[in-house]
C-alpha positions as CSV (number, residue, x, y, z in Angstrom):
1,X,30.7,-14.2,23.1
2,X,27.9,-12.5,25.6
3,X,24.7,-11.2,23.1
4,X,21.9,-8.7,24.9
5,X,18.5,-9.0,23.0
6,X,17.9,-5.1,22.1
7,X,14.7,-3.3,20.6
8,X,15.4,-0.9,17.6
9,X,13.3,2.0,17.6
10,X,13.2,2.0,13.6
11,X,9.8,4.3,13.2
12,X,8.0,0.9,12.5
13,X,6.0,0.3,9.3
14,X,2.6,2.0,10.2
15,X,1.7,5.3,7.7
16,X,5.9,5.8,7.7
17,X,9.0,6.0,5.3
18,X,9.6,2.0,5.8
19,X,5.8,1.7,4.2
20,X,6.3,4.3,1.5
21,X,9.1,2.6,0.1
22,X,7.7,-1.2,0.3
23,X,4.9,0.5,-1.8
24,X,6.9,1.9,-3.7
25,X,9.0,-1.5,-4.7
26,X,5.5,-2.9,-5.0
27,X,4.7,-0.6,-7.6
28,X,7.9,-0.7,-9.3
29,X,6.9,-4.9,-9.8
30,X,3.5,-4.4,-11.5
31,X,4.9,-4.3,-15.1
32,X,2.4,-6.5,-17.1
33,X,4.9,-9.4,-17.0
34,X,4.5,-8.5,-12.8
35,X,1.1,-9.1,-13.2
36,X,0.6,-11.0,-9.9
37,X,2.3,-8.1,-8.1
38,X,-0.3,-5.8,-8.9
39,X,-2.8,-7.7,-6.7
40,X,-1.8,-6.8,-2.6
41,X,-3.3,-9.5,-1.9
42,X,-0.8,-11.9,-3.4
43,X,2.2,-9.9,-1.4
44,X,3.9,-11.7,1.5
45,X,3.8,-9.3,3.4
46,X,5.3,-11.3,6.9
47,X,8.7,-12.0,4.5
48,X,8.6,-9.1,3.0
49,X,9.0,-6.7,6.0
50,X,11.8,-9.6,7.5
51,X,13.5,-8.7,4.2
52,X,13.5,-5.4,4.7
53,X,14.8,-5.1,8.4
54,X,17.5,-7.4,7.4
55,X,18.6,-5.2,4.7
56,X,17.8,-1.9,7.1
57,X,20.1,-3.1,9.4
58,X,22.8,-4.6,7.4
59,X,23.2,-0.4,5.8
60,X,22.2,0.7,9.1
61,X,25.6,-1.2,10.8
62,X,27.4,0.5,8.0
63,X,25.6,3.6,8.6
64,X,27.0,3.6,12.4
65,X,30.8,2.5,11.6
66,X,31.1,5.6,8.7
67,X,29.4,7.9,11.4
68,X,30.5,7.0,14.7
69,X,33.3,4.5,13.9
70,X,31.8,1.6,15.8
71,X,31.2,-2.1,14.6
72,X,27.9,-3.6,15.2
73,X,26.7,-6.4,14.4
74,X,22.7,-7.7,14.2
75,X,22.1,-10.9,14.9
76,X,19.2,-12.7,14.7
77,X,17.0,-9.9,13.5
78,X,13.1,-10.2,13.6
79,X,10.1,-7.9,13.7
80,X,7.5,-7.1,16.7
81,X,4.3,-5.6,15.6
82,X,2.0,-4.6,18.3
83,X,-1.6,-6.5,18.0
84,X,-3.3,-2.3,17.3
85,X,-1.0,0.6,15.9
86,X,-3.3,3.2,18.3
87,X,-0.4,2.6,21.0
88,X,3.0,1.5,19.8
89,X,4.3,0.8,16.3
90,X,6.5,-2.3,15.3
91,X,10.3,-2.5,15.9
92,X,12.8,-4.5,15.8
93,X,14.8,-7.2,18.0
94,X,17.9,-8.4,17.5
95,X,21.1,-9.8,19.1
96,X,24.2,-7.4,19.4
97,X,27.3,-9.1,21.4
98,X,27.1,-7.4,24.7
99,X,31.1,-5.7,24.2
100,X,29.8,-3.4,20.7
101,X,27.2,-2.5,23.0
102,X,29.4,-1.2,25.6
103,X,31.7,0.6,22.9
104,X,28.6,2.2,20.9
105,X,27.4,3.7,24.5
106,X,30.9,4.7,25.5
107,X,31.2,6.7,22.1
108,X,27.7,8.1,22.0
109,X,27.6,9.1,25.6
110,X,30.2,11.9,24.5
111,X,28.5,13.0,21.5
112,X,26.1,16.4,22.1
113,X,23.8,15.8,19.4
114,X,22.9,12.2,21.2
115,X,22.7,13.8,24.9
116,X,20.2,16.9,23.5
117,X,17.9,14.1,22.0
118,X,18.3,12.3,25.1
119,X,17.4,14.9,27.6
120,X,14.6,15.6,25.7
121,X,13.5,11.8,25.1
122,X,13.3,11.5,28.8
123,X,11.9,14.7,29.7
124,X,8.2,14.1,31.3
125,X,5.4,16.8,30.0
126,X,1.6,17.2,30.6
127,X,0.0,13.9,31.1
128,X,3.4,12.0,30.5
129,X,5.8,10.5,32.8
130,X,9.0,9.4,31.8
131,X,9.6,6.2,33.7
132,X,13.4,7.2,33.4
133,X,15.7,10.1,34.4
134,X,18.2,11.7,32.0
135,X,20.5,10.7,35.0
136,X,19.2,6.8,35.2
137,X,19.0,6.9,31.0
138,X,22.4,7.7,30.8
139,X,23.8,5.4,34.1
140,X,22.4,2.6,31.7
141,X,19.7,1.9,34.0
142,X,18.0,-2.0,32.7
143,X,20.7,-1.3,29.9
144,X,18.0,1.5,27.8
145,X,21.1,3.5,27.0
146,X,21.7,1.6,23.8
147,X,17.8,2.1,22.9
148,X,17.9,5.6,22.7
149,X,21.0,5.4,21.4
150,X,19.8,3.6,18.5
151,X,16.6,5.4,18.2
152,X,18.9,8.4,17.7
153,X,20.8,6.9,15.2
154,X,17.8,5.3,13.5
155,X,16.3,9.5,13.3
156,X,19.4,10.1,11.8
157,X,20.0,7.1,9.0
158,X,16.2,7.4,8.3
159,X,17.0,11.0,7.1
160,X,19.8,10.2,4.5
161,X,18.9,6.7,3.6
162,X,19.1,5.9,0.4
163,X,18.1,2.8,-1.4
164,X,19.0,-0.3,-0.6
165,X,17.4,-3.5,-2.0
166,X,15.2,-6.0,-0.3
167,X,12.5,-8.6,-1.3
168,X,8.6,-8.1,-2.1
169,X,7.8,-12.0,-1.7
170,X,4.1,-13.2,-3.3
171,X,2.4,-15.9,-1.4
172,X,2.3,-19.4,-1.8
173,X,-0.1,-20.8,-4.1
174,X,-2.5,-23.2,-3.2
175,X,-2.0,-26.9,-4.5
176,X,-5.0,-28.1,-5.4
């Protein structure tokens, strides 16, 4: 089975929903009997965020099937974070087999909501240019159709999430 390495548009970590609600479960830990959860600096916070994309996408591939009726699968799911949040924000990279890809963009290339975002996604404005076309976007040009695609859906899951559980992992203690 053929996979294609894709980058999920998720809205990253940085001042967003995904870090409200790792603060949150944070929080929710620091009972006294939590103690070492009260300290941030004893979080994990590298396993902690690989917990949480696995979860997001595990209800976000349910998220698509109830919506749109098509199965994908994430494989091999990890995080990029850029080295300074001033120009990009992290994502996510995973492993979809290439045929779900080809199905999710046959079924979202129909759906007006998706073709709205996208025309405006692509649209350049004052002191931006759009390195692609509506036209090239949705001929699949370098295969970014199933990027926006997902960055459509993500906008859309991110809206109605609703719990779903993940790890907050503490360091490793030194051994003296």
């Amino acid at each position: 089975m053929t996979t294609e390495k894709i980058t999920i548009n998720f809205g990253g970590f940085y001042e967003s929903i995904h870090d409200s609600r790792i603060d949150n479960m944070i929080e929710a830990y620091g009972g006294d009997e939590y103690l070492e959860y009260n300290d941030w600096e004893n979080i994990d916070f590298k396993k902690t965020f690989k917990s949480y994309i696995e979860a997001y996408c595990s209800d976000l591939s349910s998220f698509i099937k109830s919506e749109y009726n098509v199965h994908i699968n994430f494989n091999d799911i990890e995080l990029d974070s850029p080295k300074y949040y001033n120009y990009s924000t992290d994502t996510i990279l995973a492993q979809i087999p290439e045929k779900q890809i080809i199905t999710l963009n046959k079924v979202m290339s129909k759906n007006i909501d998706f073709l709205e975002f996208l025309k405006e996604r692509v649209k350049s404005g004052s002191g931006y240019i759009s390195f692609y076309t509506y036209e090239t976007a949705l001929a699949n040009k370098n295969n970014i159709l199933v990027v926006y695609i997902l960055e459509f859906i993500c906008d859309k899951f991110n809206e109605i999430m609703d719990y779903f559980e993940f790890e907050v992992f503490l360091k490793e203690k030194a051994v003296a």
